[in-house]
ZADO-1210 file (C-alpha; in nm, 4 decimals, padded with zeros to 6 digits):
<atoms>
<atom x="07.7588" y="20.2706" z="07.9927" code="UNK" pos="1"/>
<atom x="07.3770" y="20.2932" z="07.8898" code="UNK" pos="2"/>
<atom x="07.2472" y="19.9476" z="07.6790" code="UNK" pos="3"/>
<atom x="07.2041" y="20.1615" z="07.4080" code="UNK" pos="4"/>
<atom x="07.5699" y="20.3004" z="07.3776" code="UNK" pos="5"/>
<atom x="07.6993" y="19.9234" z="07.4700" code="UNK" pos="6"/>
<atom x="07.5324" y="19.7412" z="07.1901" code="UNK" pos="7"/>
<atom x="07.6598" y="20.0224" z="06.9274" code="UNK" pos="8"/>
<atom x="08.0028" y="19.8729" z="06.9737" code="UNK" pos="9"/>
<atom x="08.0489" y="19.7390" z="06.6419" code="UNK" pos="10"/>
<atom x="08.3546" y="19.4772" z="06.5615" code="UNK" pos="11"/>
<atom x="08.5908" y="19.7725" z="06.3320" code="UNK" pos="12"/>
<atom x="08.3779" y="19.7972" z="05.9880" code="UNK" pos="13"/>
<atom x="08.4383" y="20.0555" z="05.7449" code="UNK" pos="14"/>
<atom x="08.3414" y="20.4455" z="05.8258" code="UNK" pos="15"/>
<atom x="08.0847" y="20.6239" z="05.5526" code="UNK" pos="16"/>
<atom x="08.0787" y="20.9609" z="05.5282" code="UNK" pos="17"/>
<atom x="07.7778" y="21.0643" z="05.7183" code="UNK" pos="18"/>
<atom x="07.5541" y="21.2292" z="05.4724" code="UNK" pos="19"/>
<atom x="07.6547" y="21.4319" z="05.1226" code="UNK" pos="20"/>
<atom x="07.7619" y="21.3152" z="04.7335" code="UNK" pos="21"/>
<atom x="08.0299" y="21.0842" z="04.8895" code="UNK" pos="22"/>
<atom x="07.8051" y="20.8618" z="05.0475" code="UNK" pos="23"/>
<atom x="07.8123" y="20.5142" z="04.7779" code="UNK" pos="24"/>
<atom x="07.4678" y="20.4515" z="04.8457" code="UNK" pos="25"/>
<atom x="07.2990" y="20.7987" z="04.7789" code="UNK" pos="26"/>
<atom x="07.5553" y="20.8866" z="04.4933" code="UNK" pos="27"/>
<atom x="07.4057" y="20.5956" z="04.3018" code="UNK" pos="28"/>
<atom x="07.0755" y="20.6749" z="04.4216" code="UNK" pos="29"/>
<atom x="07.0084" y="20.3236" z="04.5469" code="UNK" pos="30"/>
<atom x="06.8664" y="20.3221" z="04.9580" code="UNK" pos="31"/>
<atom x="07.0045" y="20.4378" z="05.2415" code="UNK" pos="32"/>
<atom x="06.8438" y="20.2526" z="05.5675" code="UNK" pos="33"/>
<atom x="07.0037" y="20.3478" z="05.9137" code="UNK" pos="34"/>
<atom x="06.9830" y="20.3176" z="06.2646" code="UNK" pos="35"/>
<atom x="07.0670" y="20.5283" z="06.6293" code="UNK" pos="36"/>
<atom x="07.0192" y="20.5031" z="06.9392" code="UNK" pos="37"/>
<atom x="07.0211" y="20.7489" z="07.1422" code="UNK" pos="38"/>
<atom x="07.0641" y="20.8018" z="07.5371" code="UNK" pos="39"/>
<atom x="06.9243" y="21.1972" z="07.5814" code="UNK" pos="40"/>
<atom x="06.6899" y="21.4387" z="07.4497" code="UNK" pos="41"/>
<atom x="06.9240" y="21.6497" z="07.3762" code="UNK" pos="42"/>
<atom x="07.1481" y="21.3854" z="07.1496" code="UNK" pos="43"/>
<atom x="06.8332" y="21.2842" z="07.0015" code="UNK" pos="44"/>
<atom x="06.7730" y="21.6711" z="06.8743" code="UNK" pos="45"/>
<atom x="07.1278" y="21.7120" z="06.7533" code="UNK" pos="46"/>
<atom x="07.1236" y="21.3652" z="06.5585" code="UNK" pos="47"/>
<atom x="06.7900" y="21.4588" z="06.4000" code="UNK" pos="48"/>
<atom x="06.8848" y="21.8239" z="06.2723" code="UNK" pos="49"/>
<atom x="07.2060" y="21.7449" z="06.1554" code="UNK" pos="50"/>
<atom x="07.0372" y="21.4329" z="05.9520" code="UNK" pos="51"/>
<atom x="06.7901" y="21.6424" z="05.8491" code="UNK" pos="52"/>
<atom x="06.9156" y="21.9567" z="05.7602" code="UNK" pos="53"/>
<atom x="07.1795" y="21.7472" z="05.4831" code="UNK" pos="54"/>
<atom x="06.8426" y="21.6382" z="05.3414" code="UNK" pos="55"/>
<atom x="06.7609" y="22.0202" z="05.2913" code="UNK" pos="56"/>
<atom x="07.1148" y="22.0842" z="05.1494" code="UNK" pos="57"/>
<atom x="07.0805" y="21.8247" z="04.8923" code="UNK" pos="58"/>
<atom x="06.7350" y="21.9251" z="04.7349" code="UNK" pos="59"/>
<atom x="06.5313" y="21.6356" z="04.9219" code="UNK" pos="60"/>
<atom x="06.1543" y="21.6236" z="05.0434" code="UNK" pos="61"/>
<atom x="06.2575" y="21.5836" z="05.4140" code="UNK" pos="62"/>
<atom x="06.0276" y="21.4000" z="05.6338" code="UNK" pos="63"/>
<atom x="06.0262" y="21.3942" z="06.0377" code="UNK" pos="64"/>
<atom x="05.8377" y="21.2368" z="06.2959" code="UNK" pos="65"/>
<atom x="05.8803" y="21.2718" z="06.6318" code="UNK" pos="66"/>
<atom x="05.7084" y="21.2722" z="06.9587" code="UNK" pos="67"/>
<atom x="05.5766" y="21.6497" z="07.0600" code="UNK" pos="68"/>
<atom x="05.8742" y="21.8220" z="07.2428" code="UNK" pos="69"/>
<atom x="06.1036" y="21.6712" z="06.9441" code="UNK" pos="70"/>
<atom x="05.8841" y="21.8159" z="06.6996" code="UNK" pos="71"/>
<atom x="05.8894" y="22.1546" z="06.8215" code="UNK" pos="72"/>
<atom x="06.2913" y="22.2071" z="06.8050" code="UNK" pos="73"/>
<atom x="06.2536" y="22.0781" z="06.4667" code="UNK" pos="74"/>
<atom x="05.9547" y="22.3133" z="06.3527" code="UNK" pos="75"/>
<atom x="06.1459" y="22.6268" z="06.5045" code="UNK" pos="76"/>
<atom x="06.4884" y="22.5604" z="06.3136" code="UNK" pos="77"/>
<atom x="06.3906" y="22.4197" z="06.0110" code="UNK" pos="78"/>
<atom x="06.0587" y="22.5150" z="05.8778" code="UNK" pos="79"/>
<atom x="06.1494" y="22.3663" z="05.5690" code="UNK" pos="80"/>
<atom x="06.0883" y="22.0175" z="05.6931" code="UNK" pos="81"/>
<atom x="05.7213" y="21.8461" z="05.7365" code="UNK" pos="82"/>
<atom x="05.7070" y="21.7200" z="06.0539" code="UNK" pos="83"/>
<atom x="05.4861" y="21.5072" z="06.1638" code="UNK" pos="84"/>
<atom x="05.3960" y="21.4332" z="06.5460" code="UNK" pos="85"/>
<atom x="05.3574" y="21.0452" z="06.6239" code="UNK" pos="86"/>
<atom x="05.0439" y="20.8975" z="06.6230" code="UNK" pos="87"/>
<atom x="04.9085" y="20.6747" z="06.8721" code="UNK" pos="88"/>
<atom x="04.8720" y="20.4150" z="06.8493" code="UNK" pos="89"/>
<atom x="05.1324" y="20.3511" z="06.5485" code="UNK" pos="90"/>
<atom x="04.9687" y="20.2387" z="06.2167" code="UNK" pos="91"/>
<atom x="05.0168" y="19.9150" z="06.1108" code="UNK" pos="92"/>
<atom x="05.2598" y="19.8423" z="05.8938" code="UNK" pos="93"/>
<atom x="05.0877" y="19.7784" z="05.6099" code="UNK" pos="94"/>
<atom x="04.9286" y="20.1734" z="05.6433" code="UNK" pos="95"/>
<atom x="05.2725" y="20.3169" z="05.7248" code="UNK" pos="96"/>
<atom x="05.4621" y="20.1531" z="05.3903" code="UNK" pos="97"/>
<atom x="05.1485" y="20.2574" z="05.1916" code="UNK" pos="98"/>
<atom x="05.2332" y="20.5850" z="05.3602" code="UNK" pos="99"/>
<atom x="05.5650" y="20.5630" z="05.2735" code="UNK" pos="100"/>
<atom x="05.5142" y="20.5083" z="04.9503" code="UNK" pos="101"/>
<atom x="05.2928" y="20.7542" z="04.8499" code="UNK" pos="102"/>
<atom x="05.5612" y="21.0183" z="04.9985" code="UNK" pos="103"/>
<atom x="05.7983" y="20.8355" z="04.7793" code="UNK" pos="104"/>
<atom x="05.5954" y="20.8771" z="04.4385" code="UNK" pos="105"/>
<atom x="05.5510" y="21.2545" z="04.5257" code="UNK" pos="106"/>
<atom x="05.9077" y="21.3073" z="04.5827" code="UNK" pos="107"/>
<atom x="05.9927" y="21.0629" z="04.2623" code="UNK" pos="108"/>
<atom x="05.7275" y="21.3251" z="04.0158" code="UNK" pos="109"/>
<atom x="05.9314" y="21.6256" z="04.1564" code="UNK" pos="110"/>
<atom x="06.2365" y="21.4357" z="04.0755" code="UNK" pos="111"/>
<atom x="06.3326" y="21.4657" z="04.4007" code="UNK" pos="112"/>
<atom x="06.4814" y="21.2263" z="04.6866" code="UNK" pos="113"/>
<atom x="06.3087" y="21.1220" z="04.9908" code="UNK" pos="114"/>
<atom x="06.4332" y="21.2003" z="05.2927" code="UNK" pos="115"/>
<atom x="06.2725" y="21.0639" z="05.6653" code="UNK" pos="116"/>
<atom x="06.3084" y="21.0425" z="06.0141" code="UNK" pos="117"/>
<atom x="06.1655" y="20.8240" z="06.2515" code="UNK" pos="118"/>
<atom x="06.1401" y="20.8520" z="06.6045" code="UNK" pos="119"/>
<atom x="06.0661" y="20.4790" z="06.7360" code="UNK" pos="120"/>
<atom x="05.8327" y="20.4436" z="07.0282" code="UNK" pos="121"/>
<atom x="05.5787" y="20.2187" z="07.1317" code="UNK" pos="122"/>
<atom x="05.3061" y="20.1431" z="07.3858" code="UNK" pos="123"/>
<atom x="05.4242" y="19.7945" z="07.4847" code="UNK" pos="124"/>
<atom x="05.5985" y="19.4650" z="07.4218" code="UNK" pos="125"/>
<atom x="05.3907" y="19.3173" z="07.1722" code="UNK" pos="126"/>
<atom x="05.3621" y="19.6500" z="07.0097" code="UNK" pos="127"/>
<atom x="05.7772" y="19.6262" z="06.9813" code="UNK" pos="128"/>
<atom x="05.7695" y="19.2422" z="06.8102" code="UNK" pos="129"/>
<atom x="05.5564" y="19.4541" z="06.5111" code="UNK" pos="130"/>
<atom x="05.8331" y="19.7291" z="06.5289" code="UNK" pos="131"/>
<atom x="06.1461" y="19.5294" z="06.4831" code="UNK" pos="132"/>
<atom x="05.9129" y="19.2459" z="06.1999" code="UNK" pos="133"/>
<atom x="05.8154" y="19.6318" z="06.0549" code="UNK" pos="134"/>
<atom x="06.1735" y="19.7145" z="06.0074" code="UNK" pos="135"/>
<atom x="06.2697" y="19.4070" z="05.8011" code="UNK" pos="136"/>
<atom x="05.9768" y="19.4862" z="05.5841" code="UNK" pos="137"/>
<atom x="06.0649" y="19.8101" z="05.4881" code="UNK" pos="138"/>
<atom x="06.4238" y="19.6940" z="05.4067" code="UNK" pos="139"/>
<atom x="06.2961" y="19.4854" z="05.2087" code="UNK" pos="140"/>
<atom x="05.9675" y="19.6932" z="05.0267" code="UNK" pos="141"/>
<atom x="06.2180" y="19.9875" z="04.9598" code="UNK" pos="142"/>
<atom x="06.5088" y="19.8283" z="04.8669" code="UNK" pos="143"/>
<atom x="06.7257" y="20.0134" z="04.5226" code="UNK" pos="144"/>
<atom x="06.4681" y="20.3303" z="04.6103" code="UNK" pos="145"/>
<atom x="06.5580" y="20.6887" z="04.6053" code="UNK" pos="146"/>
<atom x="06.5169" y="20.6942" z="04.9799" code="UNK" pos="147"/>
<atom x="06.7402" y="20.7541" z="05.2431" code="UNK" pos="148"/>
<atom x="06.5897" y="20.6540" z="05.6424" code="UNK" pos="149"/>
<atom x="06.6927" y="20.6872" z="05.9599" code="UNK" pos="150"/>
<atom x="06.5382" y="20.4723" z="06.2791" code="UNK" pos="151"/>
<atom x="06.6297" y="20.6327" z="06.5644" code="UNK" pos="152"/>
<atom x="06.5051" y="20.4359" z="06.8876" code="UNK" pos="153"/>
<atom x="06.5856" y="20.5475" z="07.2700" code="UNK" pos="154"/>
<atom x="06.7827" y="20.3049" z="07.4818" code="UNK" pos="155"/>
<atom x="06.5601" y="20.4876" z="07.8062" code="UNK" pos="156"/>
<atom x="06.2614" y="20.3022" z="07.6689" code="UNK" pos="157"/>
<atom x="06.3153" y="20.0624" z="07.3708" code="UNK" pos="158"/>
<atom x="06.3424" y="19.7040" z="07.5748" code="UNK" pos="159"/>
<atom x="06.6908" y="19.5444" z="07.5276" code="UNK" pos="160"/>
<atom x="06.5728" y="19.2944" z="07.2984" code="UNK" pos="161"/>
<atom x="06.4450" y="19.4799" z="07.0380" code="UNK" pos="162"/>
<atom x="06.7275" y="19.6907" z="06.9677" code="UNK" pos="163"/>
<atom x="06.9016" y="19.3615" z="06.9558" code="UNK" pos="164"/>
<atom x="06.6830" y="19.3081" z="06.6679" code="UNK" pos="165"/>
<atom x="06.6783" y="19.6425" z="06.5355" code="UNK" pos="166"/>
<atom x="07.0765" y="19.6974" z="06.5042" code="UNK" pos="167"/>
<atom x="07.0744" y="19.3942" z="06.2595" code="UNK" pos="168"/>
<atom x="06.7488" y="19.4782" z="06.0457" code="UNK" pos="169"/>
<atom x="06.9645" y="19.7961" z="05.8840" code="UNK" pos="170"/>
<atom x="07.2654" y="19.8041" z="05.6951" code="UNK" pos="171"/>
<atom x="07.3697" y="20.0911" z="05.8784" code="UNK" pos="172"/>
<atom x="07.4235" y="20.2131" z="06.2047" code="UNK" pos="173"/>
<atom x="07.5124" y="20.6161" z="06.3400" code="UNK" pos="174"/>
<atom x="07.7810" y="20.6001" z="06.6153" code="UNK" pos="175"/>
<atom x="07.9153" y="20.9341" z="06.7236" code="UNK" pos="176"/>
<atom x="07.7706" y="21.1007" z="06.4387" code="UNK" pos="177"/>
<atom x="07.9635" y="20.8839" z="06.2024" code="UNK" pos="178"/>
<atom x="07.7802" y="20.5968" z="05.9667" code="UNK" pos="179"/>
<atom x="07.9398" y="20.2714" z="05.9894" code="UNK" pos="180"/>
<atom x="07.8195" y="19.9177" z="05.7945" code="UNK" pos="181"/>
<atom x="07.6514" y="19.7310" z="06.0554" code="UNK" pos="182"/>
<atom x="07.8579" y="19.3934" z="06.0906" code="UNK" pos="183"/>
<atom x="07.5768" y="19.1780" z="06.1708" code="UNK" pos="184"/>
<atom x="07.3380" y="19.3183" z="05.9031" code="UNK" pos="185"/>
<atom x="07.0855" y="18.9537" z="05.8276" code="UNK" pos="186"/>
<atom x="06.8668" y="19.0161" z="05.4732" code="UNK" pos="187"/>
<atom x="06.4932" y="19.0868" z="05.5711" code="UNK" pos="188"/>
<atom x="06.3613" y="18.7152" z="05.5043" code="UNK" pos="189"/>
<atom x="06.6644" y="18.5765" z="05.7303" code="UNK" pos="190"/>
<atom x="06.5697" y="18.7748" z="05.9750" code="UNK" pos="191"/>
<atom x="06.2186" y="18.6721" z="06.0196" code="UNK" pos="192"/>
<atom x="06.2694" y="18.3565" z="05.9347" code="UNK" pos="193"/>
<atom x="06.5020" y="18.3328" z="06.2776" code="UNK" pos="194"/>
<atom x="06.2451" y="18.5631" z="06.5136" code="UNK" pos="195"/>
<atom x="06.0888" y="18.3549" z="06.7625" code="UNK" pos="196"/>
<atom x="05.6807" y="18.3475" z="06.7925" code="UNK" pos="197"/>
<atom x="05.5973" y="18.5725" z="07.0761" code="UNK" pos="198"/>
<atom x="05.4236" y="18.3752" z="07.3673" code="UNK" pos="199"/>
<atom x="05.0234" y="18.4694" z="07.3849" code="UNK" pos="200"/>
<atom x="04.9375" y="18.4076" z="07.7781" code="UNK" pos="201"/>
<atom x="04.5485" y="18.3762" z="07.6796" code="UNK" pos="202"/>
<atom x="04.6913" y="18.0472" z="07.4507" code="UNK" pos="203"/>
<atom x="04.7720" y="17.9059" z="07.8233" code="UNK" pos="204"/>
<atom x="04.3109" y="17.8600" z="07.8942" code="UNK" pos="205"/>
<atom x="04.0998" y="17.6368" z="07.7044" code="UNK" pos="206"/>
<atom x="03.9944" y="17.7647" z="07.3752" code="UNK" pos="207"/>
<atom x="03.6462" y="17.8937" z="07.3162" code="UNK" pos="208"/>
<atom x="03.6466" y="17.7419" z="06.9833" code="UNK" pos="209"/>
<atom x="03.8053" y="17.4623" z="06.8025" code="UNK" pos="210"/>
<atom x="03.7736" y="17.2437" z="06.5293" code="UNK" pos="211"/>
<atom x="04.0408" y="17.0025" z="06.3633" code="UNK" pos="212"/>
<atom x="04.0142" y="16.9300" z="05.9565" code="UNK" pos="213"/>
<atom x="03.7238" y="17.1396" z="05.9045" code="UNK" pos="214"/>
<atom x="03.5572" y="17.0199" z="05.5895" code="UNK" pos="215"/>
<atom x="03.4943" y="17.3309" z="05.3641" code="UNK" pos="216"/>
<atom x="03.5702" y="17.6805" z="05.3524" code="UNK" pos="217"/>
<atom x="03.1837" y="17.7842" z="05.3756" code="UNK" pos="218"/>
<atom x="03.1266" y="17.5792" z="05.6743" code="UNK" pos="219"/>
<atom x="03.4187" y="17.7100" z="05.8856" code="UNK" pos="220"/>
<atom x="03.3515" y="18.0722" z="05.8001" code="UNK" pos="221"/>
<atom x="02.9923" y="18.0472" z="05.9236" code="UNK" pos="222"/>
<atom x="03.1097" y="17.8560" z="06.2564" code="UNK" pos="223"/>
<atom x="03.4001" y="18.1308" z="06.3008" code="UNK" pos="224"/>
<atom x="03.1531" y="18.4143" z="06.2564" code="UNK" pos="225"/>
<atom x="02.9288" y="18.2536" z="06.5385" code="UNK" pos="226"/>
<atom x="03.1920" y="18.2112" z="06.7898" code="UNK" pos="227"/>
<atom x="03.2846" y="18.5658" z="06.7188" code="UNK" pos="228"/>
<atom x="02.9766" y="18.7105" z="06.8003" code="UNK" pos="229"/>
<atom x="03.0321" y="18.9381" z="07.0922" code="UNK" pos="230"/>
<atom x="03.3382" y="18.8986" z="07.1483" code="UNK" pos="231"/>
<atom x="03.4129" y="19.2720" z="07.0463" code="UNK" pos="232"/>
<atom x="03.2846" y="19.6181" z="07.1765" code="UNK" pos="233"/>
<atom x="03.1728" y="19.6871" z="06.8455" code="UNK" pos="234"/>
<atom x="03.0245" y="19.4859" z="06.5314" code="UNK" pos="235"/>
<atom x="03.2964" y="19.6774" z="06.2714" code="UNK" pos="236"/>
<atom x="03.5483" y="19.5269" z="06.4616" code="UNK" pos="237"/>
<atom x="03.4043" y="19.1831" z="06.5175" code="UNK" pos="238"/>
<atom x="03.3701" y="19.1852" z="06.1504" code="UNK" pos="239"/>
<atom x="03.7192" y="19.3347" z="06.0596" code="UNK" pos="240"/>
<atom x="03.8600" y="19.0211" z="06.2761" code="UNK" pos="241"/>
<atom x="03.6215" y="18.8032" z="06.0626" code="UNK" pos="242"/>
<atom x="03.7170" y="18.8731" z="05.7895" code="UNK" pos="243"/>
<atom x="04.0644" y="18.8197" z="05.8701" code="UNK" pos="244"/>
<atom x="04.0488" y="18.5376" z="05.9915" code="UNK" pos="245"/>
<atom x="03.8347" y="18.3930" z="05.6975" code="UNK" pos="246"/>
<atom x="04.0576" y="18.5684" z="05.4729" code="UNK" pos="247"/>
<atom x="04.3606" y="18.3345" z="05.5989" code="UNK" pos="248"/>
<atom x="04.1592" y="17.9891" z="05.6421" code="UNK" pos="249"/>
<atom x="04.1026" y="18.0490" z="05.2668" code="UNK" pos="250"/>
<atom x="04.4561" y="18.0515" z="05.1900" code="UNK" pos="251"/>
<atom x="04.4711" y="17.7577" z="05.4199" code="UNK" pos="252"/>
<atom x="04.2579" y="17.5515" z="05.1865" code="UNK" pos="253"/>
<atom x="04.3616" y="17.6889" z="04.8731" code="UNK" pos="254"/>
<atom x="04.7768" y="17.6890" z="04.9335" code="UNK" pos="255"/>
<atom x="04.8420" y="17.4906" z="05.2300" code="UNK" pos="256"/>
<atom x="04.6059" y="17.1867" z="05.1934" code="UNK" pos="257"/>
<atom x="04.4357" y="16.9786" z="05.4816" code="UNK" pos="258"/>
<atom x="04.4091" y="16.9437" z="05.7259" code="UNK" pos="259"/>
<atom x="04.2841" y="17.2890" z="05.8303" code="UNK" pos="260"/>
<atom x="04.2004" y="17.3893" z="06.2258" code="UNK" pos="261"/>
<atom x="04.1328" y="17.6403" z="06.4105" code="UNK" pos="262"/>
<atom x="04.1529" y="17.7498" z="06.7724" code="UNK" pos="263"/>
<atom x="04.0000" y="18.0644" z="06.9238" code="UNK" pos="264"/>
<atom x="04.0417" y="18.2086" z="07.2638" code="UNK" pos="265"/>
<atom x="03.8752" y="18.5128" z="07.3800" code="UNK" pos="266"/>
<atom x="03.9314" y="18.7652" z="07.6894" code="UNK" pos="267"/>
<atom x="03.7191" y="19.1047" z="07.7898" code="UNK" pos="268"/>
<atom x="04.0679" y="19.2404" z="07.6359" code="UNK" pos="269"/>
<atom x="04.2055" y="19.0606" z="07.3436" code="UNK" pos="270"/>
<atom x="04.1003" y="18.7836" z="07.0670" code="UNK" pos="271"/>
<atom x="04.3512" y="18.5165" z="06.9702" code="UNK" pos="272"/>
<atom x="04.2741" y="18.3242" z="06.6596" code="UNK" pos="273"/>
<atom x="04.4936" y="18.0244" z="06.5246" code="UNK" pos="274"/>
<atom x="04.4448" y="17.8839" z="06.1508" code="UNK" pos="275"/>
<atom x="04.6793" y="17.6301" z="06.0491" code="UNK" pos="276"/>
<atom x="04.7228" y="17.3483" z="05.7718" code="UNK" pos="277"/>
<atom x="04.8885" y="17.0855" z="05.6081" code="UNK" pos="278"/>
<atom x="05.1362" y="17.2631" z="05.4101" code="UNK" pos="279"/>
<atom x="05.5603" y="17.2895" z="05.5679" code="UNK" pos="280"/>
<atom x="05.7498" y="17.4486" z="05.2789" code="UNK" pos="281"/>
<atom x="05.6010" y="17.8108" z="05.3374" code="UNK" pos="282"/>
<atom x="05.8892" y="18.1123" z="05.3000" code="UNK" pos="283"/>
<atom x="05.6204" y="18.3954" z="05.2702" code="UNK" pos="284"/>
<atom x="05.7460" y="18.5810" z="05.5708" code="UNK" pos="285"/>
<atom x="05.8042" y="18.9142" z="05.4055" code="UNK" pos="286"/>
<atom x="05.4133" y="18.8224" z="05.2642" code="UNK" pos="287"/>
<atom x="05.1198" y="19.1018" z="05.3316" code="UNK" pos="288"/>
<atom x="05.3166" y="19.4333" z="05.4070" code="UNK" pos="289"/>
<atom x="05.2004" y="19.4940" z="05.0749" code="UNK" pos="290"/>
<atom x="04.9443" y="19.3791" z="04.8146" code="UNK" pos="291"/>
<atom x="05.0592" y="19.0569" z="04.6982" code="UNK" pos="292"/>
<atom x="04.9588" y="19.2108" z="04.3038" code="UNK" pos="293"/>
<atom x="05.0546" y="19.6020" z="04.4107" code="UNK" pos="294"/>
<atom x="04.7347" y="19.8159" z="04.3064" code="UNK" pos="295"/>
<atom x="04.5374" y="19.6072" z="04.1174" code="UNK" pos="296"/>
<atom x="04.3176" y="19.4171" z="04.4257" code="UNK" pos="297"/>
<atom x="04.1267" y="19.2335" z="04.1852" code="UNK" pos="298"/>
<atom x="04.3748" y="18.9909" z="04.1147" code="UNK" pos="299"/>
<atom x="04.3804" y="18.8235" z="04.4345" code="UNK" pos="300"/>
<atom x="04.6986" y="18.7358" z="04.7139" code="UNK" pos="301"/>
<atom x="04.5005" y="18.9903" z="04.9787" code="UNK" pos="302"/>
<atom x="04.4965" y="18.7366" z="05.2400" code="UNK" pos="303"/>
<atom x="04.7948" y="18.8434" z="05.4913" code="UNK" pos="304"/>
<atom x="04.7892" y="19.1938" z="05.3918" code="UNK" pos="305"/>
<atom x="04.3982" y="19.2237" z="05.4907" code="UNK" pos="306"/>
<atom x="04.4851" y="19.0511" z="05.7925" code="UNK" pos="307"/>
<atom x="04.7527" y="19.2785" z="05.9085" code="UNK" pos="308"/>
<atom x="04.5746" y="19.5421" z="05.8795" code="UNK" pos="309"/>
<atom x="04.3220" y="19.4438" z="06.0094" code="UNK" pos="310"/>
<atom x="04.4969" y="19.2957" z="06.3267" code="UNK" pos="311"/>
<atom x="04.7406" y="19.3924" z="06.5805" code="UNK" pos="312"/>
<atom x="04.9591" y="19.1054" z="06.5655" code="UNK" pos="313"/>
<atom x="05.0202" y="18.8464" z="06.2721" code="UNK" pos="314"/>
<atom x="05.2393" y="18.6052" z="06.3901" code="UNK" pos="315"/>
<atom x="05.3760" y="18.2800" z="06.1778" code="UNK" pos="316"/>
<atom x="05.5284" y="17.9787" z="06.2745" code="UNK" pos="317"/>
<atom x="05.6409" y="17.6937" z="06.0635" code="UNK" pos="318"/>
<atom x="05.6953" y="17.3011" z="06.1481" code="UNK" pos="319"/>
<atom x="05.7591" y="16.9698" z="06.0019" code="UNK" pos="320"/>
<atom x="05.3461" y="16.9144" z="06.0500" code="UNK" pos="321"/>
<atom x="05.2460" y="17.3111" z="05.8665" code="UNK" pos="322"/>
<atom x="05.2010" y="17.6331" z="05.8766" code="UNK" pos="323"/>
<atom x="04.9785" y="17.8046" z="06.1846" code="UNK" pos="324"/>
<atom x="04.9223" y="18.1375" z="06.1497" code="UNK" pos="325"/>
<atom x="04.8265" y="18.3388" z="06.4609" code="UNK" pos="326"/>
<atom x="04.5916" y="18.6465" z="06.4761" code="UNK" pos="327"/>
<atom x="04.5706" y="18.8963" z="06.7734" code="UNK" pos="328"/>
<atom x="04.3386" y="19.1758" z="06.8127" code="UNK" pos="329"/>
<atom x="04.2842" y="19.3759" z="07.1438" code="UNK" pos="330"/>
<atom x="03.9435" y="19.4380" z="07.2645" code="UNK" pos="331"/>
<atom x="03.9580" y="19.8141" z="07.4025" code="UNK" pos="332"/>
<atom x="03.7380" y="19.8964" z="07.7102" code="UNK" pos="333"/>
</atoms>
């Protein structure tokens, strides 16, 4: 028994109908958000044509993307659907729910229903904490949309622990071709809340950079911006990280309250950056997948969401003595 096939064992939880006008969720057009895991290529193509050719059937903009091969069977039996070949790397998440929801309004001013699959794969393991933190965001972004999604991630390559994650970040799981509740379901802000920090080895040397209770904003953006300095291949991304980083010191100052440090480490591959403060009753997980104020930048609460996109990894951890929030870029060769 692949790890895949053992962890969809669910405890007995009732059966929806797989797809059509019986299904609760789509009949009163709230989301859909559901999960496979498959063992084969060739269970992989069934699950994703039978998924997507309902869509068809039911008048929705149908949305695939999968990895080359996949794409192909898809393109030759249903033209109808857009598929789209996965990018690499994968966009952060911020991008992909802007993506997401700009598919969304189109298929909303047509009157239409969304429709997507995802084929899940990624590069490595700290690529895979973003995946599973990605998941509970969009739970919790689309939730009550006109938007049914399926996750479908490959027990030959998806590392034990993050389907662990996975199977309890959607409501629903596919087993056998039949849609079941997922027992062990947790809301999106339970979920992160519970995730542990991922360890950063390069935390493990001295820093290159560190200052405790930094006086003033101005001050610590000017000595960030000079430890910085080439530490990147390029100066766009030596800024980008910048500005991140500044980006969440000032939210440091302005919502957490001293004291405020920092520590940076730096490698000829990656850039670690820690800001933390003063402040312990902070529940913004779910913060920065998405404008804090939607479209309308000028009113502020950019701070996370400019930092994970501008990232690879935003990590948060909360104690009795703050908030520290991490910041991880790779350095490419």
């Amino acid at each position: 028994m692949t790890a895949g096939r053992h962890l969809l064992q669910p405890s007995p939880a009732p059966e929806l109908p797989v797809d059509g006008a019986l299904d609760p969720a789509v009949a009163d057009g709230g989301r859909v958000h559901r999960v496979a895991v498959v063992d084969t290529d060739d269970e992989l193509i069934a699950l994703a044509l039978g998924f997507l050719r309902a869509g068809l059937d039911q008048g929705d903009v149908v949305v695939a993307y999968l990895a080359p091969a996949a794409a192909g069977h898809v393109r030759a039996q249903l033209p109808e659907v857009d598929v789209r070949e996965l990018s690499v790397p994968t966009p952060r998440e911020p991008d992909a729910i802007a993506g997401h929801l700009q598919m969304l309004g189109d298929a909303q001013a047509e009157g239409r229903r969304l429709r997507v699959l995802g084929q899940v794969h990624e590069r490595d393991r700290r690529a895979w904490d973003e995946r599973v933190r990605g998941e509970a965001a969009h739970e919790h972004v689309f939730a009550g949309e006109p938007m049914t999604s399926l996750c479908v991630y490959d027990s030959r390559t998806t590392p034990l622990e993050a389907l662990e994650v996975v199977l309890v970040a959607h409501p629903e799981v596919v087993v056998g071709g039949r849609v079941h509740e997922s027992p062990g379901f947790r809301p999106p802000l339970d979920l992160l809340a519970s995730l542990p920090v991922p360890e950063e080895p390069l935390q493990a040397q001295a820093p290159v950079f560190a200052v405790d209770d930094a006086p003033s904003l101005p001050e610590l953006r000017h000595q960030l911006a000079a430890a910085l300095r080439g530490r990147f291949a390029g100066r766009d991304a030596e800024e980008d990280f910048h500005l991140a980083a500044s980006e969440i010191a000032a939210n440091a100052f302005r919502h957490g309250g001293r004291p405020v440090s920092v520590r940076l480490w730096a490698a000829p591959d990656r850039v670690v950056c820690t800001i933390s403060d003063g402040g312990s009753d902070y529940d913004g997980f779910l913060a920065g997948y998405r404008p804090a104020h939607g479209d309308d930048l000028s009113r502020g609460g950019m701070g996370l969401w400019l930092a994970r996109k501008l990232c690879d990894h935003v990590d948060l951890h909360r104690s009795a003595a703050g908030l520290t929030v991490r910041l991880t870029a790779a350095v490419p060769a």
